[in-house]
C-alpha positions, 0 to 999 in steps of 0.5 A: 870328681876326685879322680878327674882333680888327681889327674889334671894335678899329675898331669901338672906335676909331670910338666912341671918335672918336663920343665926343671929337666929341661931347666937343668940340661941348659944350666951353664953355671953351678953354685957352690954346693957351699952356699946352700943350706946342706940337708941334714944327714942322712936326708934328702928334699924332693920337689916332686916328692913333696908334690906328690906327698901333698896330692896324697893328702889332699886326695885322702882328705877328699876321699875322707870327707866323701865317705862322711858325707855318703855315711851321713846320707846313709843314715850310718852317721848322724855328725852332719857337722863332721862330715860339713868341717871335713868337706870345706876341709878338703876344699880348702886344701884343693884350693891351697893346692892348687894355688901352689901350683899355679905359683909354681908354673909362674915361677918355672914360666919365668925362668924358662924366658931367662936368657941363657 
């Protein structure tokens, strides 16, 4: 169930990359690099970095959670209480994941309808 998660998040992921390239051909007007805040020296901000920085996370913590429960049904463990916090851990950090993407699309929907 993770794997099928990871993938329909990749496969969001890559369209959200189709769609700022695409964003990025058709932009006429550059701001000055002046007006926003330049990143420290030496550092860089990815969008599809972060991205797939959070989908890691998420998939580790997936991954973490299913290996406490399987020690729990096991009999390997007996923190039934761990393994519960981690699983709802991990579910709630699907669900934040997913809720940033879904505002993400919106926003990448909005600006492809601009006129150009």
């Amino acid at each position: 169930m993770a794997n099928e998660f990871a993938g329909l998040i990749k496969a969001d992921l890559a369209a959200l990359n189709n769609a700022a390239s695409e964003l990025a051909q058709h932009a006429t007007i550059i701001a000055p690099a002046a007006q926003f805040n330049a990143p420290q020296q030496g550092a860089t901000f990815s969008f599809a970095q972060t991205m797939q920085d959070a989908v890691a996370g998420v998939n580790a913590q997936d991954v973490n959670a299913g290996q406490k429960m399987a020690d729990v049904d096991a009999g390997r463990s007996d923190d039934l209480v761990g393994a519960m916090l981690a699983s709802q851990e991990a579910s709630l950090s699907f669900q934040m994941l997913m809720q940033v993407r879904n505002k993400v699309m919106g926003a990448v929907d909005e600006l492809i309808k601009l006129p150009l």
